[in-house]
N, C-alpha and C positions, 0 to 999 in steps of 0.2 A: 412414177419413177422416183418420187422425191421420198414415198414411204418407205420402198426398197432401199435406199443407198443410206437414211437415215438408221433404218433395223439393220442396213451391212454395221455400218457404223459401231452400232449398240453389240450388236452380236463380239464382233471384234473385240472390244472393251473387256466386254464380258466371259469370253473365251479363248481368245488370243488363238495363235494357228491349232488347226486339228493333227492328231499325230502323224510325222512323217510318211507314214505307207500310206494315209489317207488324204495327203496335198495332193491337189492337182500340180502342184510346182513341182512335185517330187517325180510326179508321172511323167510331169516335160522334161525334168533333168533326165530322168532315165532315157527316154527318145534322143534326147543329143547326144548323149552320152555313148550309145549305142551309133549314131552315126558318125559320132569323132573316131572312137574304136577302129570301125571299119575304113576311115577318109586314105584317099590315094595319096601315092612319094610326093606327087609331080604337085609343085606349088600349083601351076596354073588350074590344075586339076583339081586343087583344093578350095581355090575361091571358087570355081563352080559349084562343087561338092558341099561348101558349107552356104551358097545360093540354097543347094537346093534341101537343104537340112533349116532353113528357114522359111521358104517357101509352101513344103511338104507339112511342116508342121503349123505355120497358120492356117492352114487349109484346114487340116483336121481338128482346129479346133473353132475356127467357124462355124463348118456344115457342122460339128457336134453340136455348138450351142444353140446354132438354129434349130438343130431337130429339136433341141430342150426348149427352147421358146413356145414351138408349134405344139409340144406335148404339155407343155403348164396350161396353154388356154384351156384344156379339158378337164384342167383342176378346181377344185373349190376355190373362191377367191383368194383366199386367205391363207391356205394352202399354198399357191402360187406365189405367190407374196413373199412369206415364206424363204417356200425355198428360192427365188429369185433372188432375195438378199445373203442366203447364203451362199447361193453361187458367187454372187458379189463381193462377198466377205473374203471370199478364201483368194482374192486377186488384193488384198489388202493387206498390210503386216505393221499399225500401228502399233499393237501392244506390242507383240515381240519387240519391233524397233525400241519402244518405248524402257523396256525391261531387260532389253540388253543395255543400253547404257546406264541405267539406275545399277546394274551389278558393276561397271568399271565405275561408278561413282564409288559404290561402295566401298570399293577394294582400295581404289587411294583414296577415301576419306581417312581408311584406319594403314592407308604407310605400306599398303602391302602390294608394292609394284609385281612382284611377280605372278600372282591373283589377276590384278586389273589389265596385264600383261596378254594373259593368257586370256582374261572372260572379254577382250579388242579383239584379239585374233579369229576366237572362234566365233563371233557373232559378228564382227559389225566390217572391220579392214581384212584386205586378203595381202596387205605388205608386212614386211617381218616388223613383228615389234618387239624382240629381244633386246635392242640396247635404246628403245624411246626411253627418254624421260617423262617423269611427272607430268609438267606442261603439254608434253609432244603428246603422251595418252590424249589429256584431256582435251587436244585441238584435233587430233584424230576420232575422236567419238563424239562430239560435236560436228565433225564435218561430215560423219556418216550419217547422223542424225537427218541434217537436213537435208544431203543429196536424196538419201533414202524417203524423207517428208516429200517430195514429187515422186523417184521411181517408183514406192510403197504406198504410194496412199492417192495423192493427188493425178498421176495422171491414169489412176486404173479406172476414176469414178470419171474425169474428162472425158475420156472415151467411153464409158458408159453412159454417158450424157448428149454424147453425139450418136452411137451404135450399138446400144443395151448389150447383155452379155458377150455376143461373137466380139465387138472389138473390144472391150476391156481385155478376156481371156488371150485376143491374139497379141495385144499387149505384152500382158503378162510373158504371154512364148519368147516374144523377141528380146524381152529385157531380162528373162532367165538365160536366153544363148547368149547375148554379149555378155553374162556374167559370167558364166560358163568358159567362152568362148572369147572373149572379146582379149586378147591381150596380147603385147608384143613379144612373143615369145616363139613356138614352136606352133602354135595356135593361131599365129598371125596372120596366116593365110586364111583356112576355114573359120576364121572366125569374124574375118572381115567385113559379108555382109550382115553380119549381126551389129555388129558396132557400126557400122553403117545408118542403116534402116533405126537403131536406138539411137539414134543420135536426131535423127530428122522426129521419129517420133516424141520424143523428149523436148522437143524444140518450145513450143507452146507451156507446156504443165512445168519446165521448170521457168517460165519465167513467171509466169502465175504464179507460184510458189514463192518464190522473190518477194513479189508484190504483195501478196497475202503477208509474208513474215514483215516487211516493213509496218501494213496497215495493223499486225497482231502485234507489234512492238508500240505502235503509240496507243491502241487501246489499254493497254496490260502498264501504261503510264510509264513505258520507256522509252529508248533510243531512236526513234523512230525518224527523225530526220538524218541521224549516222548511220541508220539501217539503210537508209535511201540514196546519202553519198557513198559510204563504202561500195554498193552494190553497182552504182552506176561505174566508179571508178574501177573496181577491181576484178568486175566477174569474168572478165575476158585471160586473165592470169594467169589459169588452169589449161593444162591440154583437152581437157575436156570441152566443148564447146558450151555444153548446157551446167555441168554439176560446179561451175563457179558462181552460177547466178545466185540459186538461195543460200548457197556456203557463206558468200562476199556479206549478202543481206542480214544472217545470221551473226555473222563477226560484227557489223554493226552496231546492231540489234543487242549486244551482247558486251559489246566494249571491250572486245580482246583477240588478238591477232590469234589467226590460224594458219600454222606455217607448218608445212611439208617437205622438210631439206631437198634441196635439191631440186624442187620442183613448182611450188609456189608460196607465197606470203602475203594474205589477205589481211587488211589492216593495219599495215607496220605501224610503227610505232604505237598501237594500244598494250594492255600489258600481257602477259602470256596466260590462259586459264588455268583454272585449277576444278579440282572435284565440285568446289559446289553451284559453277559455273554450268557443267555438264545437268545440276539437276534444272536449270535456269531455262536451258537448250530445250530440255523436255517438256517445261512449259508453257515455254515458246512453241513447241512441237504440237502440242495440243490446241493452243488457241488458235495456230494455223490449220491447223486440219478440221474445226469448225467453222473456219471462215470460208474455209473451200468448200463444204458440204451446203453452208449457206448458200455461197453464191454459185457455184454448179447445180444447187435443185432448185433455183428461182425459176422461177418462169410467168413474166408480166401477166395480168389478169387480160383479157379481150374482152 
C-alpha cells in the first residue's frame, strides 16, 4: 500500500491531472450532471432523486474498482503497482491545487486584480469575485488551499488506507456531487444527500488535516502553537461543519485573518494577507500533505 500512494504521490507531482475527457472526475460529473438534467418538480422527489444519484453512483464505482483489483492480481507485479498508483493519483489534485493558487499569487504579486480575479474563480472559489479586494483574493485562495489540502489529497489516501481503490473512488463520487450539487440554491434539494454523506465523510480527514498543518507549522519553524489555538477556537465559525478546521489551523499557521463578508472570520485581529502569503499557504500545503502520506502509509512492524 505504502508504495502505491507514495508513486500516487510522485506521479501527481510530476504530471498533475490528466486531460479533462480522460479524468475519472470528469466521468462522474458527467453522470450527475445527466441525473440533475433529468431530476423531478417535486422537492420531496428531489431529495430521493438526488439519494439515489449518489447511491447509484458509489455503487458503480465500487463494483468497478473491485473488478480492477481482481484484474491487477493477474498483472506483473510492478505493473500493478503501477497502475494502482495511478488509479490513485487521479483521486488526488495536489499539483493543480498547488498551481492554481501560485497563478492568483502571481497576478497580485504584479497589481493585476483583474487576472488574480478571474485565475480565483475559475480554479479554486465558486463565489463571485468581481468586487473582492486584494486581501479578500488572498484569504479566499488560501482558504481553498487548505479545505481543498483534505477534500484533494488527504482524505482520498484515508480511505485508501482503510478500503484501497473502491472507497477512495466512492469518495471521490460523493465529494464531486456536493460540489456539483451541494448548494443552497435550486440544487438544495437534490443535492442534499450529497452534502450530507460529504459532510459525515469529511468528518475524520479534515480534522487530521488541522492537525497535520499545526504539526507542519512548527516543523517548517513556524506558528505552530497559534496554529493550534486559532484552530481550536475558530474552526466551528464556518457553516461548514469540517472546511473550518484546517482553514482556522491554517490562519494560524500563517498569522493572518481569513475573512469571508458575511460569513465567517477566522483570526481576527491578525493582519489581512497578501500574495506572498498565498505562496507561504503552498508551502504549508506541501509539508502537510507529506506528513499525511507519512503517517497514513505507517504501519507498526509485528
Amino acid at each position: 500500500m505504502s508504495r502505491e500512494a507514495w508513486l500516487a504521490l510522485l506521479l501527481d507531482g510530476l504530471f498533475g491531472d490528466p486531460p479533462g475527457a480522460w479524468h475519472p472526475v470528469a466521468w462522474m460529473g458527467r453522470y450527475i450532471a445527466a441525473w440533475q438534467h433529468a431530476r423531478p418538480r417535486d422537492a420531496g422527489l428531489q431529495k430521493a432523486w438526488g439519494l439515489a444519484t449518489v447511491l447509484s453512483g458509489v455503487a458503480l464505482v465500487v463494483l468497478g474498482m473491485r473488478r480492477v483489483e481482481r484484474w491487477l492480481v493477474r498483472w506483473p507485479r510492478l505493473w500493478a503497482i503501477l497502475a494502482r498508483a495511478w488509479l490513485l493519483k487521479c483521486t488526488l489534485a495536489v499539483r493543480g491545487l498547488a498551481r492554481a493558487a501560485s497563478e492568483v499569487q502571481h497576478a497580485l504579486a504584479r497589481d493585476d486584480l483583474p487576472a488574480a480575479r478571474q485565475a480565483l474563480a475559475w480554479h479554486l472559489v465558486s463565489r463571485p469575485t468581481q468586487n473582492l479586494t486584494p486581501s479578500q483574493i488572498a484569504a479566499a485562495a488560501i482558504e481553498s488551499v487548505f479545505e481543498n489540502a483534505s477534500d484533494g489529497s488527504i482524505a482520498p489516501l484515508f480511505f485508501y488506507r482503510w478500503g484501497g481503490l473502491p472507497a477512495a473512488w466512492a469518495y471521490r463520487f460523493v465529494n464531486t456531487a456536493d460540489a456539483m450539487l451541494g448548494y443552497l440554491d435550486e440544487r438544495r434539494h437534490v443535492g442534499w444527500a450529497a452534502a450530507r454523506l460529504d459532510d459525515v465523510l469529511n468528518g475524520i480527514p479534515a480534522r487530521l488535516t488541522a492537525g497535520l498543518v499545526v504539526l507542519a507549522a512548527g516543523l517548517m519553524g513556524g506558528r505552530a502553537r497559534d496554529a493550534w489555538r486559532v484552530w481550536r477556537r475558530d474552526a466551528h465559525r464556518t457553516a461548514s461543519p469540517n472546511a473550518g478546521h484546517p482553514m482556522a489551523a491554517a490562519a494560524g499557521a500563517l498569522g493572518v485573518v481569513l475573512d469571508k463578508p458575511g460569513h465567517y472570520r477566522l483570526n481576527p485581529g491578525a493582519r489581512p494577507p497578501t500574495a506572498r502569503d498565498i505562496g507561504r499557504a503552498v508551502r504549508l500545503l506541501y509539508a502537510t500533505v507529506v506528513l499525511a502520506w507519512l503517517v497514513l502509509t505507517w504501519r507498526p512492524r509485528t
